[in-house]
C-alpha angles and dihedrals in degrees: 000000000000125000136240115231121245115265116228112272107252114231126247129188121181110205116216090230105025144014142333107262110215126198103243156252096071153157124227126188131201135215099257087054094254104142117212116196103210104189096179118117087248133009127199118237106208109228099174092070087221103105123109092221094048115187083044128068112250093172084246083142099077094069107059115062111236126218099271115238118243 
């Protein structure tokens, strides 16, 4: 049986005060199965769980202080 080639790793940094950056394009799929083709060169994965277009970064973010970390 022949093999596939490996497709090139994507990417992913995750920022200490915002969102995961992800190399692009990309699919993401939600939990409720809805894929979303980002084709952008780097998307930007919401964490804080506040932005209107979640799964999206909206920068939302930026206006709620966080705890700071000791």
């Amino acid at each position: 049986m022949p093999t596939e080639p490996h497709p090139e790793p994507r990417r992913v940094r995750l920022t200490a005060e915002g969102p995961a950056l992800i190399d692009g394009p990309v699919d993401l799929v939600t939990d409720d199965g809805t894929v979303l083709h980002c084709d952008r060169f780097t998307v930007a994965l919401c964490l804080c769980r506040r932005s209107k277009i979640y799964p999206l970064c909206d920068t939302s973010h930026r206006r709620a202080a966080r705890p700071r970390r000791q």
